[in-house]
C-alpha positions as CSV (number, residue, x, y, z in Angstrom):
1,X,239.6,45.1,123.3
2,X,239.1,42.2,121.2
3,X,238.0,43.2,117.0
4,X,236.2,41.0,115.5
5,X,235.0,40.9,112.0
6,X,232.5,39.5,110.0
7,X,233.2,37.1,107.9
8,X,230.7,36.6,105.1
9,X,229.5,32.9,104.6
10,X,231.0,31.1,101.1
11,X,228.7,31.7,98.6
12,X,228.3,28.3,96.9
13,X,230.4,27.4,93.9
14,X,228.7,27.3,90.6
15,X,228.6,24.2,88.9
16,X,228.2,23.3,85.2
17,X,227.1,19.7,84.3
18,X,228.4,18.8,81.1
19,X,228.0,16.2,78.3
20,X,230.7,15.1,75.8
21,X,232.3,12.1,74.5
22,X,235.1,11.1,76.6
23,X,236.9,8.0,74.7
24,X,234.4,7.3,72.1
25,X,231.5,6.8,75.8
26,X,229.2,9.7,76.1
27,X,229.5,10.9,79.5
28,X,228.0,12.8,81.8
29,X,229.9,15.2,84.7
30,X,229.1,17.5,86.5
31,X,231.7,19.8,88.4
32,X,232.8,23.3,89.5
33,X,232.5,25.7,86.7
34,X,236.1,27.3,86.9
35,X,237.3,23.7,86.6
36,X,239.8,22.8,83.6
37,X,239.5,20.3,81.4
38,X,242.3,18.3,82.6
39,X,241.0,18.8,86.2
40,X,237.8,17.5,84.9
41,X,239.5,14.6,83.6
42,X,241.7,13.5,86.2
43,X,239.6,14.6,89.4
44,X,236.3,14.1,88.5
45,X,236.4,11.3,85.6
46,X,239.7,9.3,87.1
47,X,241.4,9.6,83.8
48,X,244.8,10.5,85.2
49,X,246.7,9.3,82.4
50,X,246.7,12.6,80.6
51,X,249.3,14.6,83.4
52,X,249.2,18.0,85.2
53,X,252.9,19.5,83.9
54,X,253.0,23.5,84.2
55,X,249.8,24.3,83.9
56,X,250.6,27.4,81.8
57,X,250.4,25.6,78.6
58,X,254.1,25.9,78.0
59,X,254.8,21.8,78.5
60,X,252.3,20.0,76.7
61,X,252.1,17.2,79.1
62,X,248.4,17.7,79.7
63,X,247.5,17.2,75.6
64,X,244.3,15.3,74.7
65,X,242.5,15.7,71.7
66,X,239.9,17.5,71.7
67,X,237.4,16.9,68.4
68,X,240.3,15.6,67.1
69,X,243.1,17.8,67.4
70,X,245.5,18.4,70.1
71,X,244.6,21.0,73.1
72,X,246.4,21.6,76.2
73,X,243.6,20.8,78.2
74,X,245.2,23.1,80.9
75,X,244.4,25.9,78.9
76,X,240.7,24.8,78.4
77,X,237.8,25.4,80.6
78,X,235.6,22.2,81.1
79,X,232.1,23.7,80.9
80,X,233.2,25.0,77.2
81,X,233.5,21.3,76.0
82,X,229.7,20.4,76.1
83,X,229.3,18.1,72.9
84,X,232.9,17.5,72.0
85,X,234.5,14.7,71.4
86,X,237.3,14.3,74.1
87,X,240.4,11.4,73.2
88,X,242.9,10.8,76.4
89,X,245.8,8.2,76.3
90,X,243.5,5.8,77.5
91,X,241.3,6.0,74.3
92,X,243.9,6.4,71.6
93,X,244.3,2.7,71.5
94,X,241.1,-0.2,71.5
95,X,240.6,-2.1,74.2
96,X,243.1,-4.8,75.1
97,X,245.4,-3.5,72.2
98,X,248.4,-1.1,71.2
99,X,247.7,2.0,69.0
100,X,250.9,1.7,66.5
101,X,252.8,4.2,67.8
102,X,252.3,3.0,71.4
103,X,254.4,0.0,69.8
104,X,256.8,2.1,68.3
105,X,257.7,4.2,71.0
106,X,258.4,0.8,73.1
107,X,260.3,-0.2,69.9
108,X,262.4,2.7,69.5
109,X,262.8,3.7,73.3
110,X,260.8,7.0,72.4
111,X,259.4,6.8,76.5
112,X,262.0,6.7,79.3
113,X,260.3,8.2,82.6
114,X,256.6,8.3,80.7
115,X,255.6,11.7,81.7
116,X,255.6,13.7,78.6
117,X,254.6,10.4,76.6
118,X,250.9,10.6,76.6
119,X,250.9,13.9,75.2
120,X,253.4,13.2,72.5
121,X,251.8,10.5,71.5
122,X,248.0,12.0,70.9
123,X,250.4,14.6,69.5
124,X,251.4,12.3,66.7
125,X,248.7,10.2,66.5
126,X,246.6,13.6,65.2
127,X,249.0,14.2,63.2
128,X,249.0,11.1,61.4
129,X,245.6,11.2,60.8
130,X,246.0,14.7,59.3
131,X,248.9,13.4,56.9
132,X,250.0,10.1,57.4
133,X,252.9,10.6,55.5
134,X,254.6,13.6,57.6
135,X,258.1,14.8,56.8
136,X,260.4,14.6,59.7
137,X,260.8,18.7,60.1
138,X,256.5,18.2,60.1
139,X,257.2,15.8,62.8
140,X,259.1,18.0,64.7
141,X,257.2,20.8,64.2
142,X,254.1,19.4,65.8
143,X,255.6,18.0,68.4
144,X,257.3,21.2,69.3
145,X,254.6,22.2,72.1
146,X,255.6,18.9,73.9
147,X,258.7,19.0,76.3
148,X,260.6,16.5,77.0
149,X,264.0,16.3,79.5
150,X,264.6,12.5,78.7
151,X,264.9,11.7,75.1
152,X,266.1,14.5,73.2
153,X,263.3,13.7,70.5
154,X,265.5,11.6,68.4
155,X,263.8,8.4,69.5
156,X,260.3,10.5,69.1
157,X,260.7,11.4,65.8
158,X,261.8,8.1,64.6
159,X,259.3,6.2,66.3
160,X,256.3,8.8,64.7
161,X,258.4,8.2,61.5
162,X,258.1,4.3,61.1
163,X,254.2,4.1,61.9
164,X,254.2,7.4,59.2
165,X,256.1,5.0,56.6
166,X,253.7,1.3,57.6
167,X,251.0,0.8,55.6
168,X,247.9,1.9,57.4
169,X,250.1,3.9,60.1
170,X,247.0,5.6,62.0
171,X,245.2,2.2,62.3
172,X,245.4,1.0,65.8
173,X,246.3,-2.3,66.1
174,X,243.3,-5.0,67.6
175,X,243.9,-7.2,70.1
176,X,244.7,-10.7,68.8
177,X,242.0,-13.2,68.4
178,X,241.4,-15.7,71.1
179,X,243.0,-19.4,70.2
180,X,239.9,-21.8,70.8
């Protein structure tokens, strides 16, 4: 004798839609409620430069800044950020140019596989804007939520150090002019 039970039908998934400022453009989303924030970002939005790590918040590979300061966007629900100002990697800089510590991470080899890099630099670039003259155990204390297995921080800390020590560190750089 066969048992068969009944299975009730899904119920449909609540969604939130949401408006925010995702890289200085106001956007509009709209998305399953339970989502995160970085799985509104990279599934819904395309931005995948900001990177799915542990998803416990332990890594800090998935840091944006959220209304300027750093978040572990695993850690944040989506539908909580309605009228925030969200900054990925793909904002910190302006178009067609290099934010200065993009540059100084290439300068001092501060990125070797690139996966924790996105988050370290938002990292620093917050905390650059918040003192741009940081002392390097202020360096490394901020960037103490990001995890990296490649560089041993060195290079970080000295690359966060030279744009601290340039005049106008936090300013990104433009692109150059056109040559008529």
């Amino acid at each position: 004798m066969s048992m068969s039970k009944l299975v009730p039908a899904p119920s449909p998934v609540e969604r939130t839609t949401l408006g925010f400022a995702v890289n200085d453009e106001e956007t509009t989303v709209s998305f399953p409620t339970y989502k995160t924030l970085l799985e509104v970002l990279r599934e819904e939005l395309g931005l995948t430069g900001t990177k799915h790590g542990c998803e416990l918040g332990e890594c800090g590979a998935c840091t944006v800044l959220l209304d300027g300061a750093p978040v572990l966007s695993c850690l944040v629900l989506a539908a909580g950020c309605a009228g925030s100002k969200v900054t990925t990697i793909e904002g910190l800089a302006p178009p067609g140019g290099l934010h200065p510590l993009q540059r100084a991470f290439g300068e001092h080899g501060a990125a070797q596989c690139g996966y924790c890099t996105p988050g370290m630099l938002l990292t620093g670039a917050a905390l650059l804007a918040r003192d741009p003259c940081p002392s390097r155990q202020q360096i490394r204390q901020a960037i103490a939520g990001n995890l990296c297995r490649c560089t041993g921080y060195q290079q970080i800390c000295e690359a966060i150090a030279s744009v601290a020590a340039a005049p106008d560190a936090a300013a990104p750089a433009s692109p150059p002019e056109p040559k008529p």
